[in-house]
N, C-alpha and C positions, 0 to 999 in steps of 0.2 A: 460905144462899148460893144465889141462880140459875145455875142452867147451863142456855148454851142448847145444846138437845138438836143444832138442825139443824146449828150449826159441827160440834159433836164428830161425826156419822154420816158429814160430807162428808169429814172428816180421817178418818177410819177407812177410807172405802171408797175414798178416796184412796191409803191406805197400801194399803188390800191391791190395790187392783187392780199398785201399783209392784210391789209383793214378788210379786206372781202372773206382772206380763209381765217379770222377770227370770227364770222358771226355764225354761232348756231345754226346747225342746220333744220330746215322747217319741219316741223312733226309731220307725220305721214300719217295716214288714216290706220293704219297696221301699228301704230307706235299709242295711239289710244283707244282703239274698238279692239273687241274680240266679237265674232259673227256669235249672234244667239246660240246658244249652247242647247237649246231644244234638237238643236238637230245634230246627227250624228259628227258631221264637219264640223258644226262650230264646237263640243265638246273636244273632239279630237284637239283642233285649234289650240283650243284653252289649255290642255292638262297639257301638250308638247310646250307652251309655251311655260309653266310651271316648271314642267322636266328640266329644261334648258336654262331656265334662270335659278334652280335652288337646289344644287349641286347635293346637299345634305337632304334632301328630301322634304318634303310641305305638307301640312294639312290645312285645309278647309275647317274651322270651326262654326257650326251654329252661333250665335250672338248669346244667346244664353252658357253655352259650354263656354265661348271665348272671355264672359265676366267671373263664371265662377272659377276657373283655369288659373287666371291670373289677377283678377282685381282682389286682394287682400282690404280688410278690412281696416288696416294703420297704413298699409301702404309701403314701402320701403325707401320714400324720400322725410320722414320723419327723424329729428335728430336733438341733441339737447344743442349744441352750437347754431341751429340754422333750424328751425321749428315750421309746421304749420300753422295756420292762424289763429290766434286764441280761442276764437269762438267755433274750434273745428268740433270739440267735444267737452262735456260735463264733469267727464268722468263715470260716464254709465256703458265703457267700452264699446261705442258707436262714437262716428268718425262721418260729420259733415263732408268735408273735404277729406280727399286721401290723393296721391298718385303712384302708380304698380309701375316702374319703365320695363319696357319688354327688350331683350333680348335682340342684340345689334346683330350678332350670326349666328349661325346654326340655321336648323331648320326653318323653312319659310312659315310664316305665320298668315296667316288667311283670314277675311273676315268677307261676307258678301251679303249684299241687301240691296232693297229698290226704294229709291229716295223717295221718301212720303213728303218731303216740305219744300217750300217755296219763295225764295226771297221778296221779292218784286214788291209785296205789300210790307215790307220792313219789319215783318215781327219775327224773323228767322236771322236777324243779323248775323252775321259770319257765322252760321249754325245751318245744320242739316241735322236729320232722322231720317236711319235707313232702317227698312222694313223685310224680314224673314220669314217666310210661312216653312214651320215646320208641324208638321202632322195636323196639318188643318190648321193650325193657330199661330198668332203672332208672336214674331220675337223685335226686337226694337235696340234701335240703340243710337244717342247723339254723339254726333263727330261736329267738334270744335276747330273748324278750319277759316285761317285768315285771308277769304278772299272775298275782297268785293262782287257781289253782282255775282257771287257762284250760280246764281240760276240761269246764266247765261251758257255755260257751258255742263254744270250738273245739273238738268231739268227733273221735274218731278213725272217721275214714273221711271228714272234712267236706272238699270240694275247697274252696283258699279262691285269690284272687286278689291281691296284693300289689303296689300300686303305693312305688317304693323312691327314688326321687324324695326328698332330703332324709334317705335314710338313711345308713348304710355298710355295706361289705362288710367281712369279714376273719377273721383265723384266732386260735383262742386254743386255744393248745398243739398247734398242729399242726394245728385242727377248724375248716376254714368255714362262716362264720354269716352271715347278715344280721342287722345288730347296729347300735348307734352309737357312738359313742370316749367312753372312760371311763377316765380317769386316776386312778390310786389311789398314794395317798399316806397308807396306813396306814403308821405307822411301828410299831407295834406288833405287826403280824403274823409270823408266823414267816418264816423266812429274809428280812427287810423291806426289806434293801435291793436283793436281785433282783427285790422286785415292783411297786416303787417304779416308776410311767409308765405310758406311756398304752396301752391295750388294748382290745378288743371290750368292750362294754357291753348291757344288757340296753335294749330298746326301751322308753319309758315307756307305758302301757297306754294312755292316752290317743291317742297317737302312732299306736301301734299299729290300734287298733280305726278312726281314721280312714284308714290305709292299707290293712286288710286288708278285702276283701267275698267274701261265701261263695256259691256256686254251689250250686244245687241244694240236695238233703237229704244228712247222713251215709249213709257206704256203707261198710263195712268190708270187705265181700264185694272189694270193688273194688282193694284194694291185692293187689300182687304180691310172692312171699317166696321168695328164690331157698333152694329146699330142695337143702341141698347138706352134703357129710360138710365133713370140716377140710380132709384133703389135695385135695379140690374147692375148697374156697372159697380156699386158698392156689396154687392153681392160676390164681386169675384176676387176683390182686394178690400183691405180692410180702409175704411173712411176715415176712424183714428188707431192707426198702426202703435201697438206696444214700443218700447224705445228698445228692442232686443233683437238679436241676431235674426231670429225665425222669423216675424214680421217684417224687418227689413228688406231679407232675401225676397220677400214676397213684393213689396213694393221698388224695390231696384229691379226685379223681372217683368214691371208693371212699367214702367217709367217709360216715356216714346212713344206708346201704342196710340193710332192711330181711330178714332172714337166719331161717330155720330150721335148725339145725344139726341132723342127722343121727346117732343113734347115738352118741353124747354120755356121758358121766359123769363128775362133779366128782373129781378127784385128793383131795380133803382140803388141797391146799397155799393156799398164797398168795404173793404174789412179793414181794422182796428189790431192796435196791439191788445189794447184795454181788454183781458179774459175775462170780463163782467159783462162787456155790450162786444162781440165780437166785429157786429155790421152796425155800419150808421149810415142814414140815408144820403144819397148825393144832394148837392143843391146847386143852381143856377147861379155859377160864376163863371168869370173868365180861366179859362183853363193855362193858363199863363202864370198865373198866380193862386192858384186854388188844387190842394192836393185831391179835393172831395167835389169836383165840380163833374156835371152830370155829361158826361161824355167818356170814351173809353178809355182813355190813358192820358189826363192833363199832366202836369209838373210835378216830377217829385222831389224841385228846390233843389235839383242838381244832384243827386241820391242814386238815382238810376235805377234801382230794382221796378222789377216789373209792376205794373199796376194793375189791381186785381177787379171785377165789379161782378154781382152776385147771384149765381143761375139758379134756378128751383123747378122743380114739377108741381103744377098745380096740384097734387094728391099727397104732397108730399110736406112735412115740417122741415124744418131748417136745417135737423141732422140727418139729412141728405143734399145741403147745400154744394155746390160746387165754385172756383172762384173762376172766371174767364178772363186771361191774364193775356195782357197788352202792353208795349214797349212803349212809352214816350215820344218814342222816335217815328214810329209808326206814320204809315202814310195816311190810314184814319185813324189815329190817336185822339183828333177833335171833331170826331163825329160825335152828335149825339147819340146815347145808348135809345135799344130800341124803345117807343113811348115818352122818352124824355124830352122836354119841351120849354121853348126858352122863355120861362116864365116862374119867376120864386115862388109861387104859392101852388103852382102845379108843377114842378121840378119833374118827379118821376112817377106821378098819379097814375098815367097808362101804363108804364112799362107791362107791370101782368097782363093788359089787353093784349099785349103780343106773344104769339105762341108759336112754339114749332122747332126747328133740327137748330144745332150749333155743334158743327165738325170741328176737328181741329187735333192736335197731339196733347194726350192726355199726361200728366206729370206731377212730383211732389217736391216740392221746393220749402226747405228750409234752411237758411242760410245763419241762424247762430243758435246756439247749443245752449248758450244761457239762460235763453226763454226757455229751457225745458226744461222742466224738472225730473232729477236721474231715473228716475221709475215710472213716471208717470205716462197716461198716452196723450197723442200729441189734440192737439185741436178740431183737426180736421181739414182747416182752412188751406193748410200746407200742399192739397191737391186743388190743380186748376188745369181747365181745357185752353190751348193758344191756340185761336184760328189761325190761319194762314192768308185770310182776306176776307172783304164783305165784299155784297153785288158793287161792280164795277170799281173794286180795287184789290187785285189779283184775285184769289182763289175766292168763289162766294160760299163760303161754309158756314155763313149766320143766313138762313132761310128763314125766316118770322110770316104770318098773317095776322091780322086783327081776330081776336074770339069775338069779339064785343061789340057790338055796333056806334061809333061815336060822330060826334058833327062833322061830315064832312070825310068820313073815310066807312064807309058801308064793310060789312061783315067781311072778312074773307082777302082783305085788301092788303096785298104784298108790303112787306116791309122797304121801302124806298130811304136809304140813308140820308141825313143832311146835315151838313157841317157847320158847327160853330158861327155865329157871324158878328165878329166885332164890335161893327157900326152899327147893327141894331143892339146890342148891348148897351154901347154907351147912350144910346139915346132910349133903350129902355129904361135904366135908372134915370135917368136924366128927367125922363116924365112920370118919374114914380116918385120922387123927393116928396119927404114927408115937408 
């Protein structure tokens, strides 16, 4: 059989030239940096490229201007056909969840900040907090975006710039986000039908990456950490915030910030719903199976919220407690807390022996309105510091030394992490059988 050679090579390089001018062209370093704007060029850079893309004219908002501007307190995706989730509010005109959507065109919408958090150690999942110094101090805000591994390409210290144009604002559990509306309708989930409606949603990476451009090179040097004890940092926000407007605004301009705690050490506890025993001590189980086993984030039976364990100042009583909140998923979720020790009668004896800094993004989460009562203030509990890692698993923002001198670890002796260990578990009980 003849084949002619010259049809088949025209239909091939046919085909590939089509399959070639369909793929994307590769991003350009000009398509996602803008040169530092410290200097005259890279400002210029930035506001032409502003000029050029938002034909109606732009502003730049501060993170604080940009919540009060537009984050309403109901939110405008509230409806009686298509609701938020039950447990958004009380009835005491405060709104758990809400979501504000912004504005598809007209003027550009601006938002800009230098990313304070860091995936790598797993407690920022598809989350970021960008950080604003305006007039000396911090402004904050979490951006809910669905991308894996974002610390691969948004590094912590990167300034990035966010145009929000086509997104939304709003709160999920109390926490503002730049987010989009996401309605869940698991019916399977625990408590299912307080979660049933529509909420803050994760940004599709796509979405994202075409919103977001980065200034300059990372700088980590660059972010500010208000080093401050408990009774300092509850000094500038209230520890139990009234359930009303005034108090609120105060703790949603509080939410994100970016915190070194001062002379610090984990209690051994963890917190309770039970408003008569708030804290109950950890104890030595397998973290697999044990919502209260002494390590930072065991199982929460498939629940998912964060898992909280309990910081203090040694000068200080418990209404100054703070919670240090940890994801399950976390890459040390089954370390033990500091001082904690794999043995049930001395479960978390030392933890106060260890003292010293715990950095991390400071926040108030409360996620159902039912626990509240309409007038009342809340607990306290609802504020927790999330590290971003311990030594040798990402960012080390739990610094601990021994105060105490104990067998075998002399005064002064760094806090060295260690992880859960199954097999001596089971052969711990094994040789402790009554």
């Amino acid at each position: 059989m003849k084949t002619n050679k010259n049809i088949l090579y025209l239909v091939l390089c046919t085909f590939v030239l089509f399959v070639t001018s369909c793929e994307p062209n590769a991003l350009t370093e000009q398509d996602v940096f803008f040169p530092s704007d410290t200097t005259a060029a890279g400002a210029d850079s930035l506001h032409k490229w502003l000029d050029e893309n938002n034909p109606e004219g732009w502003k730049i908002f501060t993170l604080e201007q940009f919540l009060d501007t537009f984050m309403t307190e109901e939110g405008n995706f509230m409806s009686d056909t298509c609701p938020y989730r039950t447990r958004t509010t009380n009835g005491n005109g405060i709104y758990l969840f809400s979501v504000d959507t912004l504005p598809t065109t007209g003027r550009g919408i601006y938002i800009r900040g230098r990313i304070s958090t860091d995936d790598y150690a797993g407690n920022f999942y598809k989350a970021m907090v960008i950080q604003q110094i305006v007039n000396d101090d911090q402004q904050n805000l979490r951006i809910s975006a669905d991308i894996g591994s974002s610390g691969g390409m948004y590094q912590i210290g990167q300034e990035i710039i966010i145009r929000c144009n086509g997104l939304a604002v709003g709160r999920y559990a109390g926490q503002p986000q730049l987010c989009v509306p996401s309605y869940n309708d698991n019916v399977f989930a625990y408590s299912a039908k307080e979660k049933v409606g529509w909420a803050p949603g994760r940004i599709p990476a796509s979405k994202f990456r075409n919103a977001a451009k980065m200034i300059g090179s990372p700088d980590p040097s660059l972010l500010n950490y208000d080093e401050v004890t408990l009774d300092e940092l509850f000094s500038m926000v209230p520890r139990k915030p009234a359930m009303n407007k005034e108090d609120m605004k105060k703790v949603r301009h509080f939410d994100g910030r970016l915190v070194r705690l001062q002379k610090v050490h984990f209690t051994g506890e963890t917190t309770q719903q039970d408003d008569s025993n708030p804290f109950t001590d950890c104890v030595y189980k397998h973290p697999d199976t044990s919502e209260v086993a002494n390590v930072f984030a065991p199982t929460t039976l498939n629940i998912g919220y964060p898992q909280s364990r309990i910081l203090l100042n040694k000068a200080n009583n418990k209404n100054f407690a703070i919670c240090c909140s940890c994801s399950e998923y976390a890459k040390f979720a089954n370390v033990f807390l500091p001082g904690a020790q794999p043995d049930s009668l001395k479960a978390v004896t030392n933890c106060k022996r260890w003292e010293g800094t715990v950095a991390g993004i400071v926040g108030w989460y409360a996620d159902n309105a039912n626990y509240i009562p309409p007038k009342s203030e809340l607990k306290g509990t609802e504020w927790s510091i999330t590290p971003r890692g311990i030594p040798g698993v990402g960012i080390p923002d739990i610094q601990l030394k021994s105060n105490f001198p104990m067998p075998g670890i002399p005064l002064g002796t760094e806090w060295t992490p260690e992880e859960f260990d199954p097999v001596y578990y089971i052969n711990y009980y094994y040789n402790h059988e009554d």
